[in-house]
GUPA-836186 format. One line per 8 residues: number of its first residue (from 1); their letters; for each residue x, y, z of C-alpha. Coordinates in steps of 0.5 Angstrom, whole numbers, plus 500, padded with zeros to 3 digits. Last residue first. Example, Ala and Ser with C-alpha at 12.3 -4.5 7.8 and 13.67 -1.06 7.14 Angstrom:
GUPA-836186
2	SA	527:498:514; 525:491:516 .
end
This chain:
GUPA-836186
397	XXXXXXXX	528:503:444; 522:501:448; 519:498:442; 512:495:443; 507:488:444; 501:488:448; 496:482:451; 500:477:447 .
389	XXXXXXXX	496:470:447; 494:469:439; 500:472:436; 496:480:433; 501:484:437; 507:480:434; 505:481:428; 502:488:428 .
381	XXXXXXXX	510:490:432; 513:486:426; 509:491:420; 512:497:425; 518:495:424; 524:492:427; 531:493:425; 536:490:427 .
373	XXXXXXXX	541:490:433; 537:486:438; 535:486:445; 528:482:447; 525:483:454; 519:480:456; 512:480:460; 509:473:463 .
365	XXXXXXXX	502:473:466; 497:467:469; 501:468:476; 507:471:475; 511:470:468; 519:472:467; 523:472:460; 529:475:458 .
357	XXXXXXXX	531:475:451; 538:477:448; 542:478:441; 535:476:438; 536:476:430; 531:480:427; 531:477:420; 523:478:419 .
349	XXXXXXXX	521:471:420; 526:470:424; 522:475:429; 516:471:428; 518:465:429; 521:468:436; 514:471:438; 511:464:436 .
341	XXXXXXXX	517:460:440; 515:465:446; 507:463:445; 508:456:446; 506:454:453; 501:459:457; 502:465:461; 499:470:458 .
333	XXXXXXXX	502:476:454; 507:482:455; 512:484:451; 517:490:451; 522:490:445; 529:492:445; 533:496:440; 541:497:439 .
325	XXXXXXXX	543:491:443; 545:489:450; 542:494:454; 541:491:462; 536:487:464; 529:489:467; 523:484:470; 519:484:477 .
317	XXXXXXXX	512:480:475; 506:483:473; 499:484:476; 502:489:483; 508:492:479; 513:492:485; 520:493:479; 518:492:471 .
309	XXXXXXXX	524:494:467; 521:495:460; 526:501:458; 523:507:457; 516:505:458; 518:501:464; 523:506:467; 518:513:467 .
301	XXXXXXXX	513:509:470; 518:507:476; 522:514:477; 514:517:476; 510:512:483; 517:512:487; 519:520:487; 511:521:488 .
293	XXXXXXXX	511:516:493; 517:519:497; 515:526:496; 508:525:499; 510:521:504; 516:527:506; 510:532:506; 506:528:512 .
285	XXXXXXXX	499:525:510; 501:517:509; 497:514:516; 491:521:516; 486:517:513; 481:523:516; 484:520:524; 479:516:529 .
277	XXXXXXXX	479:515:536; 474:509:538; 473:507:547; 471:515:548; 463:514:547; 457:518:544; 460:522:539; 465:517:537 .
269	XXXXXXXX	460:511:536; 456:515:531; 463:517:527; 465:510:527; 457:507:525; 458:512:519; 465:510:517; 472:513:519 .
261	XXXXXXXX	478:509:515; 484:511:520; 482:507:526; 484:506:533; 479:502:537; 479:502:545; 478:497:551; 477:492:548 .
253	XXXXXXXX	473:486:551; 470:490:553; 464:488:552; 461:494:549; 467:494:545; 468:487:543; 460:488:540; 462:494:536 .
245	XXXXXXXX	469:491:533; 465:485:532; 459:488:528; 466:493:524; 469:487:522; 475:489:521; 479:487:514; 474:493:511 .
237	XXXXXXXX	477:499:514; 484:498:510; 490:497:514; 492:503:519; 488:499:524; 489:499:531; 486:494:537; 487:496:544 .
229	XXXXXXXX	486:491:549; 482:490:555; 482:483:556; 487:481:553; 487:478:545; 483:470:543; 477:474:543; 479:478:537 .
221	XXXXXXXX	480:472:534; 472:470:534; 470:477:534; 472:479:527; 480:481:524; 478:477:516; 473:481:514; 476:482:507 .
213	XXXXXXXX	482:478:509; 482:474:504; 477:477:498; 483:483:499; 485:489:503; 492:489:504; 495:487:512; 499:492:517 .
205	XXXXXXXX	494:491:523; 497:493:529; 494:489:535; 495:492:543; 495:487:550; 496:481:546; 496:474:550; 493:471:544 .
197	XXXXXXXX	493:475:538; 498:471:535; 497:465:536; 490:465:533; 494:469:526; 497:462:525; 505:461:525; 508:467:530 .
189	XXXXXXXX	515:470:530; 517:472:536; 520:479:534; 527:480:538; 532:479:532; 528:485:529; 525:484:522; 530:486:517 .
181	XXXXXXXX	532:479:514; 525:476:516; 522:481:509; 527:478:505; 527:471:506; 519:471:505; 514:471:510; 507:470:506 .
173	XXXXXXXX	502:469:511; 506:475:516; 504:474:523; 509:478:530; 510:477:537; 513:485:541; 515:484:547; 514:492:548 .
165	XXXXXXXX	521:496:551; 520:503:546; 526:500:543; 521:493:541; 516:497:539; 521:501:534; 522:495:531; 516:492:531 .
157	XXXXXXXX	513:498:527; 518:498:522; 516:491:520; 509:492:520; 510:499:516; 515:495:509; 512:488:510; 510:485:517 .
149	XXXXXXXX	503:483:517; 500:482:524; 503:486:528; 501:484:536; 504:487:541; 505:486:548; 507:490:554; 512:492:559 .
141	XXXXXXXX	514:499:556; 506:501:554; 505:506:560; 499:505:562; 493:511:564; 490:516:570; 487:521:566; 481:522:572 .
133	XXXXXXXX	486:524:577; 489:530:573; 483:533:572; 484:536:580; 491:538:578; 488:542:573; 483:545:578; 488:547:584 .
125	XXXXXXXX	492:550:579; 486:554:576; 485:556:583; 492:559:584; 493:563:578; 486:566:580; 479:564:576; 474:568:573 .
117	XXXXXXXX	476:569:566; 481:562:566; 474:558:565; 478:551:566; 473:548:561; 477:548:555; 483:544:559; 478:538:558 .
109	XXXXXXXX	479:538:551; 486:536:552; 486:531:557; 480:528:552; 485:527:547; 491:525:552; 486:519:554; 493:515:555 .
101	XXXXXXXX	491:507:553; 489:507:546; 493:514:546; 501:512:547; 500:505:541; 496:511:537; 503:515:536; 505:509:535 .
93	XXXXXXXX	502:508:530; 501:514:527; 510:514:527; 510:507:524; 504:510:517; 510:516:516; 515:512:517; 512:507:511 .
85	XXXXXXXX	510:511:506; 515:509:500; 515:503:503; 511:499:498; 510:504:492; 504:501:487; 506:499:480; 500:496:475 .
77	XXXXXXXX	503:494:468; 496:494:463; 497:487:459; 488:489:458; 487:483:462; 492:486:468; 488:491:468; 482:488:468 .
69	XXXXXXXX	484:484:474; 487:490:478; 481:495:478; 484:500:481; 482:504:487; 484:499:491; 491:499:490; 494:501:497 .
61	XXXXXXXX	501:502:497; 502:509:495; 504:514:489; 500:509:484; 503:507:478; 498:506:471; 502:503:466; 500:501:458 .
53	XXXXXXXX	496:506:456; 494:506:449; 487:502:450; 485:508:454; 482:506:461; 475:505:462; 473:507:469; 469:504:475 .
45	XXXXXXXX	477:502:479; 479:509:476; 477:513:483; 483:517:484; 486:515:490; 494:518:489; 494:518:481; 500:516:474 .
37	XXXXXXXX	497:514:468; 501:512:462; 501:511:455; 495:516:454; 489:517:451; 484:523:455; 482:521:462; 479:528:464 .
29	XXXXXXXX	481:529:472; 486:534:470; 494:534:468; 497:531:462; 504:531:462; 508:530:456; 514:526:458; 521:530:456 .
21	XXXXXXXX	526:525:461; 526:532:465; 518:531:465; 517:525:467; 522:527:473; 520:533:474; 512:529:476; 516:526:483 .
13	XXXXXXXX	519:532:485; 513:537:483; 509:533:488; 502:529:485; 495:532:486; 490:527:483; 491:525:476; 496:526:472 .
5	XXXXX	495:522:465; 502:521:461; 503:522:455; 509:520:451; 513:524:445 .
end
């Protein structure tokens, strides 16, 4: 029986489908052997993973809590669940689209003060519409919005902005067909993150964090949006420059910064000022979200150990093929010239007769799938494990 390591607190309907296809679930923080580990924000980028394992899927996008380069090392499948929680994360932004330029915040708060104990229906009436006067906003419809990324969320956000009555322009450095095919007919698509910032009144950020984009939204870009514009962030903290946010925001330059990833100075600033609304990484936490994620990360780790598919691993290409033969052996290696004629030498040399053999690589990695109707021995797997450039090498059936 296969084990899998739960780490965080994973939805019942994500981890029922683990054990209905009779997976052992190990729960805890304890990282014990394992084939699999399944997490939300465990922290296992510092950790030593089990050399038994052969997945991690992690039930949401982000996977900066996992040491990727190491895994992919060690022939580790890394899964993440790209759009899983996107309606969740488009609807904060929108919400934080109506907030960057309508203090309902402090509108709310405010109300406190009205000290019902003392004051007639009449004079709290006068009061409130005396508040009114200092809550004055703008309404969005009209404006322009910059979303910088367009995958599963950014997407999603420039389609409700545009219904919203936004002119909505867009960047995507790794636009694909795919991704164009969904966007809005409506979107103008920009060619450099310059021009997409100019002329903004509003920017949403729907980038991952990375050595590229670390520190990529700084002063330089930012000045190139509107005077008194709303920037929002429910990316990663680390894509913004926090010096420049602070320095455009005691020009203002921007009128306000919505974050999801509080820091220090974030907090101080928001206890001496109202131009910084921040949430507790609040972007995915909806029932729906989680039961999305889970469903996603646990159907994706249960496919690959029971059959290979790989499908939105962050480290190894997108493989799968259909049953052809009795058995089929997973295996992954680096990607460099004559390591498949060794596999396949070593299968003849075995009187394996290869029915099937699917091959793809990313990058520096390669992973196979091969169907047979003969038997494969323990004495075969060791020997293909053992070929100079194989990270990992099992029987998936």
């Amino acid at each position: 029986m296969m084990k899998i390591q739960v780490l965080n607190n994973i939805s019942n309907y994500g981890l029922k489908i683990l054990e209905d296809k009779s997976f052992d679930l190990i729960k805890g923080e304890k990282i014990e052997d394992c084939d699999g580990i399944v997490l939300r924000s465990f922290p296992l980028k510092n950790i030593d993973i089990p050399k038994s394992t052969l997945a991690v899927s992690r039930a949401g996008a982000g996977t900066n809590n996992i040491d990727i380069q190491k895994c992919t090392d060690g022939g580790v499948v890394v899964f993440n669940t790209p759009g899983a929680n996107a309606n969740a994360v488009k609807e904060m932004v929108i919400c934080s689209l109506i907030l960057g330029k309508r203090d309902l915040v402090s509108g709310n708060k405010t109300i406190d003060s009205v000290d019902i104990d003392n004051l007639s229906e009449s004079e709290i009436s006068k009061k409130i519409e005396d508040m009114k006067k200092a809550f004055v906003g703008q309404e969005i419809k009209g404006k322009t919005l910059s979303v910088i990324g367009l995958g599963a969320i950014g997407s999603m956000v420039a389609e409700q902005a545009i219904q919203l009555g936004m002119n909505v322009q867009g960047f995507d450095p790794g636009i694909t067909v795919e991704t164009a095919l969904r966007l809005p007919r409506d979107i103008k698509i920009k060619k450099t993150i310059d021009e997409a910032f100019k002329k903004s009144d509003y920017i949403s950020l729907h980038i991952p964090l990375n050595e590229r984009t670390k520190g990529l939204i700084n002063k330089k870009l930012i000045l190139m949006a509107n005077q008194d514009s709303v920037l929002i962030n429910f990316s990663r903290g680390g894509i913004v420059d926090e010096r420049s946010i602070l320095e455009m925001l005691d020009s203002n330059h921007i009128s306000k910064y919505i974050t999801d990833f509080p820091t220090k100075t974030l907090i101080q600033r928001l206890n001496q000022k109202k131009d910084v609304i921040i949430f507790p990484h609040l972007g995915a936490s909806t029932k729906e979200s989680e039961i999305n994620c889970a469903l996603m990360a646990c159907e994706q780790m249960a496919l690959f150990l029971e059959t290979g598919k790989i499908n939105n691993s962050v480290n190894f290409p997108n493989i799968s093929s259909p049953q052809i033969g009795k058995r089929r052996l997973f295996i992954s290696n680096e990607n460099k010239p004559g390591i498949i004629s060794k596999i396949a030498e070593v299968l003849a040399d075995d009187g394996v007769n290869i029915l099937e053999f699917v091959n793809k690589s990313r990058e520096m990695v390669a992973c196979n799938l091969i169907d047979s109707d003969d038997e494969i021995s323990d004495d075969t797997l060791l020997k293909l494990s053992r070929i100079k450039g194989v990270l990992n090498a099992r029987l998936c059936y």
